[in-house]
Structure formats: structure tokens, C-alpha cells
N, C-alpha and C positions, 0 to 999 in steps of 0.2 A: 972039766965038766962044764958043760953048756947051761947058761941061764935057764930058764925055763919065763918065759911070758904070759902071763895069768890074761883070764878069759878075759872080753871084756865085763865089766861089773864086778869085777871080782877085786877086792882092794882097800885099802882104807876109805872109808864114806862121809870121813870129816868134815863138813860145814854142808854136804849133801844129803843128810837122811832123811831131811823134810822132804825137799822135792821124789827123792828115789820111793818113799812110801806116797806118798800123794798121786804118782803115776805107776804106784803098785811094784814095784821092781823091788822093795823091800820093807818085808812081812812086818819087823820088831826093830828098834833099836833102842840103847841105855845108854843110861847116863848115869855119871857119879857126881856126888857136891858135898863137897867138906862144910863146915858152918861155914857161912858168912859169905861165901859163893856165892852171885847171882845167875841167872840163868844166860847172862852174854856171858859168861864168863865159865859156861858149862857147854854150851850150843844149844840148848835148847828155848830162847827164850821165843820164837817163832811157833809155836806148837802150839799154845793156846786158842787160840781162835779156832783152831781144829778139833781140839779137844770139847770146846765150848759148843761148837755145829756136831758135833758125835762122830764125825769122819775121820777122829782117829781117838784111841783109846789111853788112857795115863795111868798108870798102877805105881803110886810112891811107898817105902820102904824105907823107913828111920833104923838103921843097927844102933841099938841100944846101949851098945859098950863104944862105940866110937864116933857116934853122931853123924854117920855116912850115909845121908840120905841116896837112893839107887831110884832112878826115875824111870820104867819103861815104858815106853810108847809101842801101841801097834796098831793096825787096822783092823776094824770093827770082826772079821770074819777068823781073826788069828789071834784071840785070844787067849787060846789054849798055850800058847808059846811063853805066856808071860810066869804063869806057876812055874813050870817047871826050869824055869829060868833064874828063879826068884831060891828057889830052894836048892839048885846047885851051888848058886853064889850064896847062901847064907853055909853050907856044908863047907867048903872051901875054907869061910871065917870063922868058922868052929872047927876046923880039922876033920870033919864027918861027923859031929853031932849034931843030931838037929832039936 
């Protein structure tokens, strides 16, 4: 069976999410941080200053039973992406209770 080569942009976005949403090529990204985690040590500690000018969006999420904070970022127009993002992954950690 022959590889297949994914599009370009299509791939892991690891240490790129900032720039990729800043020139709009991508809508939302997350993050996860166990206690004690700082944000170099998540990717996200770059966001700020964007979040602070409104040019990009942060919606935080503490899971109550394991202290897993879940960080999403998106642009101001792709908000919509965040709930429903938010409520899959809490489904997932409840096994589909919400």
C-alpha cells in the first residue's frame, strides 16, 4: 500500500498555532495543563498579548475531578467552535455524561 502525503497544512501544528491563527489558516487550537505546568511548558505561553489586544480569544476549563485545565484559543469570528469543543471533551471524561 502506498503512503499517502497529506495536503499541505494538514499535520501536526506543534510550536505553529500561534502564527497559523494569526495569518488565519487556523480557526481554534487547545491546550492541556496538569497543575503545576507552566505555559512554556504547554505552547502556549505566546498568546497573551493577543488575547490581551482581542485578536484572539481564550476560553479556560478546570475538570474538577482531575485538575486538568483545557485552554482554547480562537479567532474573534470562530467562536462558535469553542462550546462545542468544550462539551465533546468533557463527554469523553464522563464517558457521555454531561
Amino acid at each position: 500500500m502506498t503512503k499517502r502525503t497529506p495536503p499541505p497544512g494538514i499535520g501536526p501544528h506543534n510550536g505553529r498555532e500561534l502564527q497559523m491563527m494569526l495569518r488565519g489558516e487556523k480557526p481554534m487550537a487547545l491546550f492541556s495543563a496538569e497543575p503545576g505546568m507552566n505555559p512554556e511548558d504547554i505552547g502556549d505561553a505566546h498568546f497573551k498579548p493577543f488575547v490581551d489586544e482581542g485578536r484572539i480569544l481564550k476560553f479556560s476549563y478546570i475538570d474538577p475531578e482531575t485538575s486538568i485545565e483545557e485552554r482554547r484559543y480562537c479567532l474573534p469570528t470562530e467562536e462558535w467552535r469553542c462550546k462545542p469543543s468544550q462539551m465533546i471533551s468533557r463527554m469523553c471524561r464522563s464517558g457521555g455524561d454531561l
